[in-house]
N, C-alpha and C positions, 0 to 999 in steps of 0.2 A: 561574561567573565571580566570584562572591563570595567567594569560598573563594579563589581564586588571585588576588585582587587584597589579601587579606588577608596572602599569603602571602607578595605581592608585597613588601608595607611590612615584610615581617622582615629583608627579606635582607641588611642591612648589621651584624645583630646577630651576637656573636659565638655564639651557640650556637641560629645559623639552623636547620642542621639537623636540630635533637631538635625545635624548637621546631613548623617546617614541619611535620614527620610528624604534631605532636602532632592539628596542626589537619586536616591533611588525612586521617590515623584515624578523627577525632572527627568531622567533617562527611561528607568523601566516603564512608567504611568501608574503606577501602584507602590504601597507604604511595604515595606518589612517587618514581618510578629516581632511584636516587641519586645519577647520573651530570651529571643536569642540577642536581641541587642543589650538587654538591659543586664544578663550576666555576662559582657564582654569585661566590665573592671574586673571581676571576680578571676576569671582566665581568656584565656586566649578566645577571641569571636570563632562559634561554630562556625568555621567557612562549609564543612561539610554537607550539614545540615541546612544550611542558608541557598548556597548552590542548588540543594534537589527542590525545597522549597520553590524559588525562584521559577528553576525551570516548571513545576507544576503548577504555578501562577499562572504562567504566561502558556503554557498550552489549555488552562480555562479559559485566559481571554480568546486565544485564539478558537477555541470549539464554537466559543459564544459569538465572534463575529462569524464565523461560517454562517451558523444558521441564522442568524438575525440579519447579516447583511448581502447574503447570498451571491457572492463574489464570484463565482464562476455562472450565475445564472444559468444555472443547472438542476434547481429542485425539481421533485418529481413536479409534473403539471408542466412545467416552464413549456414556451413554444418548442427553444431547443429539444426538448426530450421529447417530445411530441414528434419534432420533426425527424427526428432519428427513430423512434420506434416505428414511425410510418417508414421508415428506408428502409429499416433491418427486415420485416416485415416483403416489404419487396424484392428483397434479394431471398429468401424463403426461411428464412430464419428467427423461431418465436421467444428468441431471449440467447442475449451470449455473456458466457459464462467464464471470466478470464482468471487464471492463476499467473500470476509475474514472481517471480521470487519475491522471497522478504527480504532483502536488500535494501535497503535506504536509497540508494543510487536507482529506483525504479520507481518509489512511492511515486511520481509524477506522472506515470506509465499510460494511467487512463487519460487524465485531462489535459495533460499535455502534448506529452509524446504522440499521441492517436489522437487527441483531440476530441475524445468523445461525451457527450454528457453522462457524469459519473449516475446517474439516479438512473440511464438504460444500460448500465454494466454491471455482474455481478462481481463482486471481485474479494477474492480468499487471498492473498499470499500465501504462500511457504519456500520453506528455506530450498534451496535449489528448484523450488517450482514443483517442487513434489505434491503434490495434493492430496488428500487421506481418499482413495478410491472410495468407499463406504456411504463416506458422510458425502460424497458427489452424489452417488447412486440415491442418495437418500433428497439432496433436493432436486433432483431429475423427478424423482415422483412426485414431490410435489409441484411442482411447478406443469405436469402432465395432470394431476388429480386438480390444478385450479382451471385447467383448460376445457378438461371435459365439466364439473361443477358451475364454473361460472364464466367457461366462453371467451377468459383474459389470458393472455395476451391477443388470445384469437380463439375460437372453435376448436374441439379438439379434431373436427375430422379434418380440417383446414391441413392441406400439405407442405408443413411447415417444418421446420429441423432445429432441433438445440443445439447450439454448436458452443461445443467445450473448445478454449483458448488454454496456452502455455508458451508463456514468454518468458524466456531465459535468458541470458547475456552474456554479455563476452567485455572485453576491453581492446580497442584499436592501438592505445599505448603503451600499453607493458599488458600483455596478454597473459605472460607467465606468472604474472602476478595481482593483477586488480580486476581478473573473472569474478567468475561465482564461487567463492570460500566452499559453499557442498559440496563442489566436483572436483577440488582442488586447481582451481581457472583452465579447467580443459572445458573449454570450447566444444570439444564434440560430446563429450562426456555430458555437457550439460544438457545438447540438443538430443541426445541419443535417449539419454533417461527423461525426460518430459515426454517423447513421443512413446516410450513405451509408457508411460504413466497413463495419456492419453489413448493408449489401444486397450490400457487392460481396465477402460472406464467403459468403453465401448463398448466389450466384451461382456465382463457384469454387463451390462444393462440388457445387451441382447441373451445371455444366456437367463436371467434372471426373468424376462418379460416376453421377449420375442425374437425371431432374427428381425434385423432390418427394422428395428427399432431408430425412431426417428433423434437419430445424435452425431453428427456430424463434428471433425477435429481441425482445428488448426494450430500449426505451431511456427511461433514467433522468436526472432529474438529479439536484443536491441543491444549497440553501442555503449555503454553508459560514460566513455567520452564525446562523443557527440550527440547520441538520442535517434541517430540513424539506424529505422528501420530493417531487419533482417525473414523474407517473408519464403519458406517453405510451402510455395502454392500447390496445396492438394491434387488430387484428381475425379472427377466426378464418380470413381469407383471409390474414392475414397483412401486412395493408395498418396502415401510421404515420402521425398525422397530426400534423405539426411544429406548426400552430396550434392546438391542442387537447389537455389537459393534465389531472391531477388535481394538484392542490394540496395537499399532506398537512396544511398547516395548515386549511385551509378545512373538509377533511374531518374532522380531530380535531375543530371546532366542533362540524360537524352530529352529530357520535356523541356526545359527550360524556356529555350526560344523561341517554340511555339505556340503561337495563339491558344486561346482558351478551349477552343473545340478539336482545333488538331491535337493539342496534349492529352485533352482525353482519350482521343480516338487509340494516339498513340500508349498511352500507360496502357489502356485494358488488352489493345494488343501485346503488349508486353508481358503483360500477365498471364493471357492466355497460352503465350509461348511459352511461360514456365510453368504450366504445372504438370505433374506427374504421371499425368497417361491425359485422356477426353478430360479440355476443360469444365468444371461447372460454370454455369453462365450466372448465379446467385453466386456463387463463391467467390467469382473472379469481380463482379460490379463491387462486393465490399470490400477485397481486397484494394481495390484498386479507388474508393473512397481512404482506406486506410493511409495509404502509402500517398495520395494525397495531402491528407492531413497532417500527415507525417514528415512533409518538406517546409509547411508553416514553423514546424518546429525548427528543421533544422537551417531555415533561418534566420529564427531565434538566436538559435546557438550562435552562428557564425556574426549575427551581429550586435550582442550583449558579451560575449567570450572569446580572450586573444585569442588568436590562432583556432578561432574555427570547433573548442572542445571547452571542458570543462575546466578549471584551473583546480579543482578539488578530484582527484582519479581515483582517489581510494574512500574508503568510509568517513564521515563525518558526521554520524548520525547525532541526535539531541537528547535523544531517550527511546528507550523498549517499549511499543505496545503489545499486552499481551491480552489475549482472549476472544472475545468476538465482538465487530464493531470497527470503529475507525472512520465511518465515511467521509469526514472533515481535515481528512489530512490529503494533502494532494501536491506537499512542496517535496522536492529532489533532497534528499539526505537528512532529510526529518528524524527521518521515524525506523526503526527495524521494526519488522513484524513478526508477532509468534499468536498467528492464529490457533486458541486451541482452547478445549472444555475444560481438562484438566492439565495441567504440568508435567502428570507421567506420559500422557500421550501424545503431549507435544515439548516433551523434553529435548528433542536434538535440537528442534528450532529454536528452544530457549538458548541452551547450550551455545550454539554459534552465535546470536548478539550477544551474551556475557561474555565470549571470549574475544569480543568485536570491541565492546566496553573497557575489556580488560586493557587493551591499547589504547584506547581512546581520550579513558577519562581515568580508571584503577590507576595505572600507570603516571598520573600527574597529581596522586592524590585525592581526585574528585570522585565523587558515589557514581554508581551505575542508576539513574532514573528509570523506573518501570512504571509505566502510566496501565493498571488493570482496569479491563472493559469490558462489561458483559451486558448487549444491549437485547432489551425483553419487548415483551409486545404490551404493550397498557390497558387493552381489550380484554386483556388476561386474569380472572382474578389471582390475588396471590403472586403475578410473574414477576414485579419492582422485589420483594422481598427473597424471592428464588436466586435472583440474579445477585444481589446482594450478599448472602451466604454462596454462593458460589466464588463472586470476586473473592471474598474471605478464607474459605480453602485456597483457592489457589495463591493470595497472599501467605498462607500460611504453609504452605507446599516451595514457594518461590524461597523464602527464611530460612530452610531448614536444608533445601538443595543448595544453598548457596552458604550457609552458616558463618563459613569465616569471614565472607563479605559483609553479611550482613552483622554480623557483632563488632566488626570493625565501624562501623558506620559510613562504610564504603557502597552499602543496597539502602535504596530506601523506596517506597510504592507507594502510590496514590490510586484507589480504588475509585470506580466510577460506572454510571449503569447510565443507560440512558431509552427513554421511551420510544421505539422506533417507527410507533403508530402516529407520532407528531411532531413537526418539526421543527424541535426544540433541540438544544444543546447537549451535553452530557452535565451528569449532574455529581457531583462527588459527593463520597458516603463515608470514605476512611482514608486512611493514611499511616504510616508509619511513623511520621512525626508527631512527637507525642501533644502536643500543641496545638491540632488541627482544630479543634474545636473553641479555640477561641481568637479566632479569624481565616481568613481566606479558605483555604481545603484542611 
């Protein structure tokens, strides 16, 4: 916004457009279509349109440096992922499966806040953490049909458990106001419906296959002013207690000043004291990796952020990812998420970031940015071209839900698919500016 509000004050100069590049070279790393600069004498400079532009730029460079420069050294193969899939694995668990809300204030949730390599995590957002039970049910079998087929993550006879995650949040500063917008920032509201979300996953699966089908729950929340873990430790029956909690701040106190092998001794017994009936002894080792990793973070927080929190408490996101996909986004108030096939079936979730936009950026004049992503397999004949017409419906479903924004020139989308067989970038395919095609997206 700096940069184009700079760029804004040139445009009545007669040698706007060397002038423009020079700045937007020098600050963005990238030039501006020249289409919109070149009818700035004609009227007033699209800032509209320049704005969604921009931001869809600069989340192409940023996809492309993810995977090209591997920043979190986390791809699949890395040692990290290696070494975590041999832990997860040891504590009895053959893949975990996290939903965090789609909140922007959480994108960070895996690689940061938990500290775990994103390539050993599955991870869906939704809006209050709600998950489509169904489409769960649906990679539970697969991920059980590659077990028994080809023996990955482990052997299917291997007594090992899937453990579905649900992290929800709250806010330590204004609770009554900078929760979770699904629950209306009720706190228990948020925890209550995640754990029923998580029982009636469990249930399908057992009623659908077997009792005692190997699916194990946990539910999380976190801070989103500080990033302080909130751990609801199960019970090895598998029983949650909504009023009963570990605190990850409380527990950094008590480890603090002990040595490296007393603080462990002491977290897991700590952990073991909270949970719900007979601890699991897998349950409680990852938990208690978690909540670990979890004090690295916090502090981060306490020494990059005054006072120990965030300076941003409420939303600040950049733009809307919608569809399926995303693995490259991993920073704090990026991104909102609306994971979903179509737009009718994940209309709420859309619905809450455009009304998140509508404060954001509506309200200053600026477009709501919707980055669509639907990542295919490349093994697949036909599946780059499927996914394609799909971003395209749903760009075209997003136009017509939103119509007054968008013929204002207040929406605008940038379509993109990306091969998830190789580890390459996302690749843009369309756009709503009509100009796409004769440079950048």
């Amino acid at each position: 916004m700096p940069v184009l509000q700079k760029i804004s004050a040139l445009q009545h100069e007669s040698d706007f457009i060397i002038k423009a590049q020079a700045v937007a070279q020098a600050e963005l790393g990238y030039p501006l279509p020249l289409p919109i600069l070149e009818r700035a004498w004609v009227t007033q400079l699209d800032m509209r349109t320049l704005f969604a532009w921009c931001v869809f730029e600069t989340y192409e460079q940023t996809s492309a440096a993810f995977y090209e420069q591997d920043p979190l050294g986390a791809r699949p193969g890395s040692p990290a992922t290696e070494a975590f899939d041999a832990f997860l694995l040891s504590c009895g668990f053959h893949l975990l499966d996290v939903t965090p809300c789609a909140d922007g204030r959480l994108a960070h949730a895996i690689a940061f806040a938990l500290r775990l390599p994103y390539s050993s995590v599955r991870r869906r957002p939704h809006a209050g953490a709600l998950f489509d039970v169904e489409n769960t049910v649906n990679r539970w079998v697969k991920t059980e049909h590659r077990r028994y087929r080809e023996g990955l993550p482990n052997p299917a006879h291997a007594d090992t458990r899937y453990l579905k995650v649900v992290l929800y949040h709250f806010s330590s500063r204004d609770p009554a106001h900078e929760g979770c917008a699904a629950h209306g920032s009720d706190d228990a509201a948020a925890a209550a419906c995640g754990l029923q979300r998580l029982n009636d996953f469990q249930e399908a699966v057992e009623n659908s296959f077997c009792c005692g089908a190997s699916v194990d729950l946990l539910l999380l929340g976190i801070d989103t002013d500080t990033d302080a873990l909130r751990v609801h430790v199960p019970g090895l029956d598998g029983t949650t207690r909504l009023d009963r909690w570990l605190d990850a701040e409380a527990v950094y106190q008590a480890t603090r000043d002990l040595s490296v092998q007393e603080a462990w001794q002491r977290l897991e017994a700590i952990v073991q004291d909270a949970a719900a009936s007979t601890p699991d002894p897998g349950m409680v080792k990852l938990i208690a990796r978690l909540l670990a990793n979890n004090f690295s973070q916090i502090d981060y927080v306490r020494q990059y952020h005054q006072d120990c929190h965030y300076a941003d408490a409420g939303h600040a996101e950049r733009f809307i990812g919608v569809g399926i996909g995303f693995k490259e986004i991993h920073l704090r108030n990026l991104t909102y998420f609306a994971y979903m096939d179509t737009v009718e079936e994940g209309a709420s979730d859309l619905d809450v970031g455009v009304k998140i936009f509508r404060g954001l950026n509506v309200s200053r004049g600026l477009p709501v940015p919707v980055v669509v992503r639907f990542d295919y397999h490349g093994t697949v004949p036909g599946a780059r071209e499927r996914a394609i017409r799909r971003a395209q419906r749903v760009q075209a479903a997003i136009e017509e839900r939103y119509r007054e924004l968008h013929s204002q020139g207040l929406l605008h989308a940038l379509l993109t698919v990306r091969d998830q067989d190789r580890h390459v970038p996302a690749e843009a395919v369309g756009s709503t500016i009509s100009f796409a095609t004769e440079g950048g997206h």
